[in-house]
N, C-alpha and C positions, 0 to 999 in steps of 0.2 A: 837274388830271387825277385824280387820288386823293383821295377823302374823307378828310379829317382825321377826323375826328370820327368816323368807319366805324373807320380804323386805330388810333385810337388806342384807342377802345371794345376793341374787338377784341383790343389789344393786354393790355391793364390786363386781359380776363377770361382773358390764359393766366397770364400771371403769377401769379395771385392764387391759380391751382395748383399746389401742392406738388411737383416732380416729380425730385426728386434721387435721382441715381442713388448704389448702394453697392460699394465696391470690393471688400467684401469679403464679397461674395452670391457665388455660383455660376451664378444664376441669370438669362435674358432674357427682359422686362427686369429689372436687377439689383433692383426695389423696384416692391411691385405697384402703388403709388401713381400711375404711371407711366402704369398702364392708362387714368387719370381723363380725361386731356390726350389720349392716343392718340385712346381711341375720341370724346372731343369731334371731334376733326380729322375723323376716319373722315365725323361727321355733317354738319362743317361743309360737306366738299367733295362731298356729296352735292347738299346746300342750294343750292350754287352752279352744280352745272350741271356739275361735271365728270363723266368716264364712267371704267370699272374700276374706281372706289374700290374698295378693296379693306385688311383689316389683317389681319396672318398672326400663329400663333401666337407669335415675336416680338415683338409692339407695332411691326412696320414698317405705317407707313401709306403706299400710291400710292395716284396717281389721274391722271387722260390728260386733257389738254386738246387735243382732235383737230386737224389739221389745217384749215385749212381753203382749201387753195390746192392746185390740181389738180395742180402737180412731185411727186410721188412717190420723186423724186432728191434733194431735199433731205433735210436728215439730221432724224434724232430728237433734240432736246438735253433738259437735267433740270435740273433745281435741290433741291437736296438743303439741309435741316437739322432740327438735332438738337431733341428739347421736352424731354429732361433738363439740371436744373441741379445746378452742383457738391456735393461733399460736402463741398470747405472751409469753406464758410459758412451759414448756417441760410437754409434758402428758406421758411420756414414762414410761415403770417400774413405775407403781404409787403403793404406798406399802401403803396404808392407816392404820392408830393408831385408835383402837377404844377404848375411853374412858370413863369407865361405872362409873356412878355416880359421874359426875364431880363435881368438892371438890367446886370451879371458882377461882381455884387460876392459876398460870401463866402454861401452857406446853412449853415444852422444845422439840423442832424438831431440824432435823439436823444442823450442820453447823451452831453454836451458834443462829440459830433463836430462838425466843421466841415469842408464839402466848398466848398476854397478856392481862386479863381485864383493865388493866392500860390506853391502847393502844384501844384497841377493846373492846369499851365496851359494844357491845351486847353479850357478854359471858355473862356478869351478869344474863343475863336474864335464863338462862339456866344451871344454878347451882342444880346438883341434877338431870338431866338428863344424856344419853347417847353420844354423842360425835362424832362423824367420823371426821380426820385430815389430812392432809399428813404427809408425813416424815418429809419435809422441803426440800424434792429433786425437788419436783414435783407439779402442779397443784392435784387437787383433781379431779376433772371432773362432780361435781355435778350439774354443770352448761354445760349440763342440762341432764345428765344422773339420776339425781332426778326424772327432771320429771316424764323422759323415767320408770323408777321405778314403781313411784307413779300411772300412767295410767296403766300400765301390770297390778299389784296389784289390781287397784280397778276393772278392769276388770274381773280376774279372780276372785274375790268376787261375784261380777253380776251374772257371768255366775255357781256361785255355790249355789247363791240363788236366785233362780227366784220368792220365796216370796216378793221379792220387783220389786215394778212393774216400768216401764221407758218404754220410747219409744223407737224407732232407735237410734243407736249411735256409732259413725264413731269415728275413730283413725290415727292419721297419725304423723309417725316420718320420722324428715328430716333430709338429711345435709347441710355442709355447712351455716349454721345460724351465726356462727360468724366471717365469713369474707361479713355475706350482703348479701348472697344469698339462703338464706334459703326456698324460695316462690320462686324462677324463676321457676324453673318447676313445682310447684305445681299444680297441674290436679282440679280446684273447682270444675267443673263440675263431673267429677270422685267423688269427695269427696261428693257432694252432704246434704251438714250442711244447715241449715237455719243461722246460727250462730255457731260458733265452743270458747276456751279456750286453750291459750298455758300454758301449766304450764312451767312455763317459769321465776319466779318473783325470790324475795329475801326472808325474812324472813315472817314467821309465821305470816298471817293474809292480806299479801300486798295484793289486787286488784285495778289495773291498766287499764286505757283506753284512758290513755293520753300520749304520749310518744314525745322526739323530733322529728322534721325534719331535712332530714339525708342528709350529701352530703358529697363524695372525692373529695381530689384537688391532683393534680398528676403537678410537676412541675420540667421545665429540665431548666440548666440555661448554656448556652456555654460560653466558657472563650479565655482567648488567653495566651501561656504560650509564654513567653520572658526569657532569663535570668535575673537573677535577678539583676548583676550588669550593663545593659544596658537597665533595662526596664521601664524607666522615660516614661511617656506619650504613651506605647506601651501597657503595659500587663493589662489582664482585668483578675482578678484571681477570677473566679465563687465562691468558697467557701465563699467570703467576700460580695459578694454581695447577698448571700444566707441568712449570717449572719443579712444584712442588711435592708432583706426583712423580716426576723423573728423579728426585733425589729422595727418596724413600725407598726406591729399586735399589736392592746390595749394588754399590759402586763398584765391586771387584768383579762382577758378573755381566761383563760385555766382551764383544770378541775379544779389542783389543787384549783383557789380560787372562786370555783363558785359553788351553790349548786341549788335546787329548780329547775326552772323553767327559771334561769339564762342558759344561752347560752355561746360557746366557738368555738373556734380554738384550736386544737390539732394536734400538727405536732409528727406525729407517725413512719417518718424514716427522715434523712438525711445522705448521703456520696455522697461525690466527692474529686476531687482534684482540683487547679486550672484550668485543660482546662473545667471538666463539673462537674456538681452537681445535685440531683436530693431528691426532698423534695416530702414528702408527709403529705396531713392534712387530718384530717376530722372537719367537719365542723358542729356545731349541735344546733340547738334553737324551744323551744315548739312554739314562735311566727312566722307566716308565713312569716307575711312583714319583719321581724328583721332576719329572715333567709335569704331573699330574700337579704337582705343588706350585709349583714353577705359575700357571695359571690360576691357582686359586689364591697364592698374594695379590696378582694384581683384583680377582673380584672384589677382596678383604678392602685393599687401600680405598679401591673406588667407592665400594660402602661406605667407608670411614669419611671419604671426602662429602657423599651425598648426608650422611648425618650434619654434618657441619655446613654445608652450603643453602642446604634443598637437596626433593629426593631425587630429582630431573636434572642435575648440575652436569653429571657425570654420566654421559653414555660407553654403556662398554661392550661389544661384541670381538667374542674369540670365537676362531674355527680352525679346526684341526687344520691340516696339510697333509701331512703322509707320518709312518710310521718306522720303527726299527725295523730292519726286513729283515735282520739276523731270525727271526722268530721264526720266519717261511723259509728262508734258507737251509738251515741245520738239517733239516728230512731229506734234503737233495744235495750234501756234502761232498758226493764225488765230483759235483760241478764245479766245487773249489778244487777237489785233486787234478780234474782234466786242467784247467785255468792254472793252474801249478806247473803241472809238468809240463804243460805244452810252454811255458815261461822259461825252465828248465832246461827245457829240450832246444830250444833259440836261444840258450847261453845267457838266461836275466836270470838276476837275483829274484825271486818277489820279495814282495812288502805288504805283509799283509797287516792290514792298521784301519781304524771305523774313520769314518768318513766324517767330518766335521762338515757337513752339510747333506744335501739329498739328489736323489736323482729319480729319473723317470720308474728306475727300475726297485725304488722302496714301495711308490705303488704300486709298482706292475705286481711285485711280490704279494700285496695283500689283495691281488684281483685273481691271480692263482697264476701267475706265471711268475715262477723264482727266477729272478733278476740280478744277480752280481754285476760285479762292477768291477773292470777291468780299465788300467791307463788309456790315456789318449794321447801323452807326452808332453802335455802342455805346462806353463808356468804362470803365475802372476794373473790370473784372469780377473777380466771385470774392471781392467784399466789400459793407460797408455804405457804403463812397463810389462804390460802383457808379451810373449815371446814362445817358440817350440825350435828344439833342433828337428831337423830334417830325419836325420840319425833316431830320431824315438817314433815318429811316425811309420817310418820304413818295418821298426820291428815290432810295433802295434800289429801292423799287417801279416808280417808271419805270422806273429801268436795264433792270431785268427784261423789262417790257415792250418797250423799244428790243431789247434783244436777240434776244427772240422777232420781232420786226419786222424787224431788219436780219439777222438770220443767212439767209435766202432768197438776198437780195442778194451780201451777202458769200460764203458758200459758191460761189455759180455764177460769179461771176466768175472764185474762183480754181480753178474747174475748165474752164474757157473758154479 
């Protein structure tokens, strides 16, 4: 159904663009590099046939693939994702390895890496497929240049055979999604979905509706520097009492040893010296009240520390992030059955399991556009053993299209 050789082309030319977003811009999008990718997209969905293209001062790119079946009562659906990649890891020069009928035995990337089923054992599962890697330099970018893929493709499928019938159907890629901002300026109303899909997931088959609740903690700590050999009862050395505050956090509650539906504390910068320090966390739990707690330890500790040091020792600002979008979801549940069966219907399993992280589409859900969240086939994101088979892209794409095809069906029934 899908040209390999179309998507994968297609694929390797968004990557090979730089487009990381920064946390610590002001600005949308947060890095002008951003614009490079945008306005490519802007051109590509002109190319293909879709109508409103359109990109706003933002870098949000839509465009309308029209109906083309006379119900008028069928709904609008979307498909959303993001073309910025992390600031964790260098997206720069990404030289991607393509790996044709993989043997699953170990690859060898740069810089004695080794991306190994030993280690990663979703390789296994993809023994005798195609492959895409990095070098070992660099992130990969498929998170979420997949997506961004995956939608163009089954678009221009649609609009090359109108033999299959759909309603309306709306597109929008963002930036900035993975510094948390992916939905601030999102336009719903402009977008105009009953319901929209970010492809947005991980491996071959995920469908997701359940995600953490999301928060930053931004924390400055002032110190007092004394000489060291007169500073008895003088010097208050922030770094140590930094250190201090990190080990009063439950120890077992960081990514590393927590999976599922388990919740964390993850302190994702620290530097200072003795006069000032400045930490930052995120903070993340599928339970609302256990989130809600989750934040008022750390205000508790910092109190405790301001009683003992001074009441200005310890600065502390949290701010939300996004939400459970299970909450918005539930009311519009056949979006999960359409996403199901159209899975179903292209020979996947799903996997339906909450998301230990977030996406564009937990806010979109609480701005009134219910967002699930569909794979993109990707593995290991956010580093240099990042990787996607060809093979999960491809059926990314169908899905898409299935769903564009059954949602007609399926909606009218369950208004029947």
């Amino acid at each position: 159904m899908i040209d390999r050789d179309i998507l994968l082309s297609r694929f390797i030319k968004y990557i090979k663009i730089d487009s990381q977003s920064d946390p610590n811009s002001e600005s949308t999008p947060s890095t002008e590099k951003q614009w490079e990718i945008a306005n490519l997209l802007k051109t590509e969905l002109d190319e293909i046939g879709l109508k409103d293209v359109s990109i706003d001062i933002n870098a949000y790119v839509m465009a309308t693939l029209p109906s083309n079946i006379e119900d008028n009562q069928i709904p609008t659906i979307g498909f959303v994702s993001h073309f910025d990649t992390t600031p964790d890891y260098s997206g720069k020069n990404v030289n991607p390895q393509i790996h044709k009928n993989y043997d699953g035995k170990e690859i060898k990337l740069a810089k004695d890496k080794v991306l190994s089923p030993d280690y990663f054992e979703d390789l296994k599962a993809y023994k005798g497929q195609t492959l895409i890697t990095t070098d070992g330099t660099t992130l990969l970018g498929a998170d979420d240049k997949a997506g961004i893929t995956e939608i163009v493709c089954a678009m221009e499928y649609l609009v090359k055979h109108p033999e299959i019938k759909h309603g309306k159907i709306r597109i929008c890629f963002t930036p900035d999604e993975e510094i948390g901002r992916g939905a601030h300026h999102f336009d719903v109303k402009k977008f105009g979905a009953e319901w929209a899909y970010t492809m947005d997931g991980s491996q071959i088959g995920e469908l997701e509706y359940e995600n953490f609740n999301a928060a930053e903690a931004k924390i400055k700590i002032k110190g007092k520097s004394v000489h060291p050999g007169y500073a008895k009862n003088k010097m208050i050395n922030s770094s140590l009492i930094a250190a201090r505050l990190v080990s009063i956090l439950p120890e077992s509650e960081i990514p590393a040893k927590t999976e599922g539906r388990e919740g964390f504390f993850h302190l994702t910068n620290i530097h200072g010296d003795v006069t000032s320090t400045e930490l930052q966390f995120i903070i993340r739990d599928h339970d609302k009240d256990i989130f809600e707690s989750r934040k008022q330890l750390l205000l508790d500790i910092v109190s405790e520390l301001n009683q003992e040091y001074g009441s200005d020792t310890v600065d502390l600002v949290i701010k939300d992030q996004y939400y459970n979008m299970k909450d918005k979801i539930t009311p519009v549940m056949y979006s999960i059955d359409i996403a199901k069966k159209a899975m179903e219907q292209c020979n996947i399993k799903p996997i339906i399991k909450p998301i230990r992280g977030g996406t564009d589409g937990a806010q979109l859900s609480y701005m009134g556009l219910p967002c699930p969240n569909i794979f993109a086939g990707g593995h290991n994101f956010h580093g240099p053993y990042e990787y996607i088979p060809l093979e999960s892209m491809i059926k990314a794409s169908e899905v898409i299209i299935k769903i564009a095809e059954i949602t007609p069906e399926i909606y009218s029934q369950k208004n029947n």
